[in-house]
Each structure stands twice: as C-alpha cells, then as structure tokens.
Backbone as CSV, one residue per row, in Angstrom:
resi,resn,N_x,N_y,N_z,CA_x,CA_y,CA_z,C_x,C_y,C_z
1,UNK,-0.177,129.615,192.899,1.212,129.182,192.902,1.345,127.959,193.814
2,UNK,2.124,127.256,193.520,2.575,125.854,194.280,3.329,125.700,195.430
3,UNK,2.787,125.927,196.786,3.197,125.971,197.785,4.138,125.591,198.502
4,UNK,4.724,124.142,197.361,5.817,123.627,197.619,7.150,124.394,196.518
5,UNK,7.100,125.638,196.242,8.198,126.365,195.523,9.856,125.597,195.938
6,UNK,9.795,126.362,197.289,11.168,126.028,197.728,11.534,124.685,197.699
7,UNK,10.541,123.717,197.728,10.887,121.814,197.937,11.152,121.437,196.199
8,UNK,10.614,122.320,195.581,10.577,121.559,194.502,11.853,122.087,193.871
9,UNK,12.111,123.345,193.992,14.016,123.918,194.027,14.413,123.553,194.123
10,UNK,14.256,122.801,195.824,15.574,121.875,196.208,15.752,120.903,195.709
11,UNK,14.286,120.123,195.428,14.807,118.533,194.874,15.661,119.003,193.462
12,UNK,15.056,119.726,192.971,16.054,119.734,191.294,17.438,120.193,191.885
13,UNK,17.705,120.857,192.775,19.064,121.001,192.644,19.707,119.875,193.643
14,UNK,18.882,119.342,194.232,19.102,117.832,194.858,19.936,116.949,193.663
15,UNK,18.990,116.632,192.677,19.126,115.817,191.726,20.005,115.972,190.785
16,UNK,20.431,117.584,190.703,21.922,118.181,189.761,22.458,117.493,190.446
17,UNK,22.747,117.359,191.434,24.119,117.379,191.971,24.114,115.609,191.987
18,UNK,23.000,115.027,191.956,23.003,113.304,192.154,23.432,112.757,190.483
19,UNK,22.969,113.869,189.523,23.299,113.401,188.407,24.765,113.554,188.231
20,UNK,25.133,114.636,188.373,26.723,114.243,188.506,27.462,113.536,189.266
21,UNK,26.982,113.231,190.180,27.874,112.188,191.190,27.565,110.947,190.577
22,UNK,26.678,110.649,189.243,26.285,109.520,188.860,25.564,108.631,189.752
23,UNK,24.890,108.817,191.005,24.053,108.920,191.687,22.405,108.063,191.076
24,UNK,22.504,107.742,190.126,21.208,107.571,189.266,19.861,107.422,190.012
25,UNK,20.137,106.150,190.703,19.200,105.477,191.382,18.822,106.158,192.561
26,UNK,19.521,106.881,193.100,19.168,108.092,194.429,18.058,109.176,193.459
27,UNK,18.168,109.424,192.414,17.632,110.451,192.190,16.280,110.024,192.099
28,UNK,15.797,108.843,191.142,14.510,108.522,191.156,13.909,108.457,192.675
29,UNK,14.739,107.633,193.402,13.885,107.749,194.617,13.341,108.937,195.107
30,UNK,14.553,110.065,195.140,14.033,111.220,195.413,12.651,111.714,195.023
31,UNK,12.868,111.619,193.464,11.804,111.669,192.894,10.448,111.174,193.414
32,UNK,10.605,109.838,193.237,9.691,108.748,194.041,8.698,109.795,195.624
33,UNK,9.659,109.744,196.501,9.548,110.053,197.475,8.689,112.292,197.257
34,UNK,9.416,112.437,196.306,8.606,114.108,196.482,7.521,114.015,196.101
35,UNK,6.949,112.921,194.521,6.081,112.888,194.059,4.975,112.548,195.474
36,UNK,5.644,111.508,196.297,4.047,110.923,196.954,3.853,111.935,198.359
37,UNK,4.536,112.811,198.541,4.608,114.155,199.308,3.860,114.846,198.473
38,UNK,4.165,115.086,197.374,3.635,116.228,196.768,2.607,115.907,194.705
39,UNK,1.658,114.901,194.748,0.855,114.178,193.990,1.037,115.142,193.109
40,UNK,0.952,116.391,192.709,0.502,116.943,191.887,1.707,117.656,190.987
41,UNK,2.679,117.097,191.521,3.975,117.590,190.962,4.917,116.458,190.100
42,UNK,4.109,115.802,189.544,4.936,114.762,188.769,5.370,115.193,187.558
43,UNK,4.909,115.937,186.415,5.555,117.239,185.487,6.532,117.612,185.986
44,UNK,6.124,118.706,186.927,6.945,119.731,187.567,8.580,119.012,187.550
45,UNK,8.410,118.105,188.449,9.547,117.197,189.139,10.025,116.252,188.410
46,UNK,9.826,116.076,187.124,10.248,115.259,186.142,11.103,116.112,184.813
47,UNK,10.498,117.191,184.850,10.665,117.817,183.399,11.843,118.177,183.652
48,UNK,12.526,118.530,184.531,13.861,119.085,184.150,14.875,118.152,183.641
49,UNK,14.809,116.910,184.359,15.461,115.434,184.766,16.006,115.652,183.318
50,UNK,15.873,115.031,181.855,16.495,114.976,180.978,17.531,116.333,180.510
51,UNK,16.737,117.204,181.075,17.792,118.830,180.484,19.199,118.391,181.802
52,UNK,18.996,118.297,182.975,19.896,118.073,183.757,20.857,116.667,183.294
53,UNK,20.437,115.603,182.536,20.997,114.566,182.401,21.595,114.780,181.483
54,UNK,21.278,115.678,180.255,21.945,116.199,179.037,23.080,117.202,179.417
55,UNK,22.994,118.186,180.530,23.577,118.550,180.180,25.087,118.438,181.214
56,UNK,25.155,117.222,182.305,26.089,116.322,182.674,26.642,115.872,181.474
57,UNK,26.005,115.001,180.337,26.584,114.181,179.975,27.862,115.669,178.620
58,UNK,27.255,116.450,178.574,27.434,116.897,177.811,28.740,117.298,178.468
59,UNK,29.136,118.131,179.543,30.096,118.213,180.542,31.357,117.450,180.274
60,UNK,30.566,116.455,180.567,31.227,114.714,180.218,32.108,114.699,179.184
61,UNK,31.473,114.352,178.464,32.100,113.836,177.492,31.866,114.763,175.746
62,UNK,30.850,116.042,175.984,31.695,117.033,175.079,30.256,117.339,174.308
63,UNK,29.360,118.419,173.856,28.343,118.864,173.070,28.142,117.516,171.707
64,UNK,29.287,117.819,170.957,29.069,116.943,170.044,28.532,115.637,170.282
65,UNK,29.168,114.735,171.156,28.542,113.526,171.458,27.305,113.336,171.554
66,UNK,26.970,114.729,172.893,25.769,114.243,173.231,24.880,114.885,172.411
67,UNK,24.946,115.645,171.452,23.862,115.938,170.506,23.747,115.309,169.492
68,UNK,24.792,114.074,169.117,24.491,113.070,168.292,23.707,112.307,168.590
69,UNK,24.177,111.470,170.037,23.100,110.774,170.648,21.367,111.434,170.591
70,UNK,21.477,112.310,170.902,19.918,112.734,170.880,19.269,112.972,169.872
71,UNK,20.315,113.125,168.692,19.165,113.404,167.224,19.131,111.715,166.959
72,UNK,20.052,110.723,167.307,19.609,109.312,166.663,19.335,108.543,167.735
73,UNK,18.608,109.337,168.993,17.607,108.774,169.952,16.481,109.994,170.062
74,UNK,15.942,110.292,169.293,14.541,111.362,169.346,14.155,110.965,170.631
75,UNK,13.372,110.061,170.972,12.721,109.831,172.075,13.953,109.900,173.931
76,UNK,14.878,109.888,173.858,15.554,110.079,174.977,14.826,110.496,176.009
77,UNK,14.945,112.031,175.761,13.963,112.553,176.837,13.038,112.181,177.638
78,UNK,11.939,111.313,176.885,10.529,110.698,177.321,10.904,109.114,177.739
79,UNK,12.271,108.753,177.173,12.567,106.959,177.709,13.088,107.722,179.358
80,UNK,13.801,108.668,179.136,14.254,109.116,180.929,13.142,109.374,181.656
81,UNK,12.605,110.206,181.487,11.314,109.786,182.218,10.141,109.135,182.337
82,UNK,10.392,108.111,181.702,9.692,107.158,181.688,9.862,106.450,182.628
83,UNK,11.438,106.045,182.570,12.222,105.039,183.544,12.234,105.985,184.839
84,UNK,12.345,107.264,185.401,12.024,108.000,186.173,10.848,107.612,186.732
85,UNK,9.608,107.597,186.272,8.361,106.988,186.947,8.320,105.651,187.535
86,UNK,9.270,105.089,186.364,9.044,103.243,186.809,9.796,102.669,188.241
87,UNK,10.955,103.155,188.255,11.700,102.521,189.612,12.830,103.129,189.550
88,UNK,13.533,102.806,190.637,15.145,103.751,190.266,16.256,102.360,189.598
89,UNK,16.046,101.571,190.247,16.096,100.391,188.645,16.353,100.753,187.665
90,UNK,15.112,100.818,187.036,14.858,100.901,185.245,15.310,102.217,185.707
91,UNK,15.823,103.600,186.009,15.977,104.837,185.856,17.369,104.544,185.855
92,UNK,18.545,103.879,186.745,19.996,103.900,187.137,20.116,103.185,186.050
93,UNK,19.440,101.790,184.937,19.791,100.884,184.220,19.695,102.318,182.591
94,UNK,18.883,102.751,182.719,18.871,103.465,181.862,20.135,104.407,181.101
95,UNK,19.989,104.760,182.539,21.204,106.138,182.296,22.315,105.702,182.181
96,UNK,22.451,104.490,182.913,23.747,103.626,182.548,23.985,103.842,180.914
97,UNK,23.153,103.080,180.531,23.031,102.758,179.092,22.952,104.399,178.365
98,UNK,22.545,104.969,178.361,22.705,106.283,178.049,23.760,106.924,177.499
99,UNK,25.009,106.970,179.259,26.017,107.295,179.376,26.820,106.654,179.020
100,UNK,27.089,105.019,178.715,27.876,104.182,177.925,28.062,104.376,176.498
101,UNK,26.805,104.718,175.667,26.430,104.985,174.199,26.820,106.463,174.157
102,UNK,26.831,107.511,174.950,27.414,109.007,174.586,28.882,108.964,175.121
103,UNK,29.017,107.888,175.497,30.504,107.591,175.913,31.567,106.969,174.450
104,UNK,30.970,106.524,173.871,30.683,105.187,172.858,30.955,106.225,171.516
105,UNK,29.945,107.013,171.365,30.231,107.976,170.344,31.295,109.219,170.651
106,UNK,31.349,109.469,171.581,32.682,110.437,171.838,33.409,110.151,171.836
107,UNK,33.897,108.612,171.409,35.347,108.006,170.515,35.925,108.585,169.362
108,UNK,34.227,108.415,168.778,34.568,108.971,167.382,34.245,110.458,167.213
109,UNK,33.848,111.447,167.982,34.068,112.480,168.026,35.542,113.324,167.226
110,UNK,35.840,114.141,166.228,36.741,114.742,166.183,36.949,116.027,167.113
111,UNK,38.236,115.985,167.901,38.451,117.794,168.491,38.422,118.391,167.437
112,UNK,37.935,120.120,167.911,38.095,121.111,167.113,39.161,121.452,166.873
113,UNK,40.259,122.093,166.362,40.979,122.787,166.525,41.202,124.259,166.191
C-alpha cells in the first residue's frame, strides 16, 4: 500500500475544492508539487482530476450540457490531463476553454419540466 494514503486524500480533496473555486492553475501546481514529493503517484494524482472537473461543471451548469460536451469531445478526459502534466498554464487555459464551451452549450440546453 502507498504510504502516502492520507497526502494523496488530501490533495484530491485539496483540488475539489480548487476546482470549484475555479482555482485552475492552483490545482496543477498542487499537482506539480505532490507529484515531485511523491514520483510514483502521477496516475494516482491525476486520475480523478477529470471526474472532479466533470462533475463541477456539471453542478454548474446542468448534466445535460456537460454530457454533450463529452460525447462531442471523446478525448476530454486525457486533453485534462494532459494539460495537468504540462503546466498550470496549459491546465487553467484549458479548463477555461472547457468551461466556456459547456457554458456555450447550456444555452441551448432545454429545462425539463
């Protein structure tokens, strides 16, 4: 088992809470910063990142949106952490863009009634 249990808890629930504060660029660093503490946890400490970003946005601005966005962006998931590895830059520019386009389609969203 991975000795860093409790650090790696915290950063994800570190990073809930940075994704909702829209926080973007804090989170990669975080990231940044646990990975070179802890080398062997770059999976670990990455994989949640898109389920947590999905399911802010979803919060946001409503299921429908954001499950449109993701069936006519297949790759989402793997562009977030992609940009997650690269810098908090390309990670805050990302999600920007992300959250503008599930913003974008939840115009045209109909309510249920």
């Amino acid at each position: 088992m991975f000795t860093g249990d409790a650090a790696l808890v915290a950063l994800i629930e570190s990073n809930t809470a940075l994704i909702e504060a829209g926080k973007y660029g804090e989170v990669a660093e975080a990231y940044k910063s646990f990975v070179a503490e802890h080398p062997t946890t770059s999976y670990m400490a990455s994989e949640p990142v898109p389920f947590k970003v999905n399911m802010y946005l979803s919060k946001k601005y409503g299921s429908s949106a954001t499950t449109t966005f993701t069936l006519r962006h297949p790759t989402w998931a793997s562009d977030i952490k992609k940009a997650l590895k690269d810098s908090p830059e390309a990670f805050a520019s990302t999600l920007a863009k992300i959250d503008a386009d599930v913003a974008e389609i939840a115009k045209g969203v109909k309510p249920l009634s």
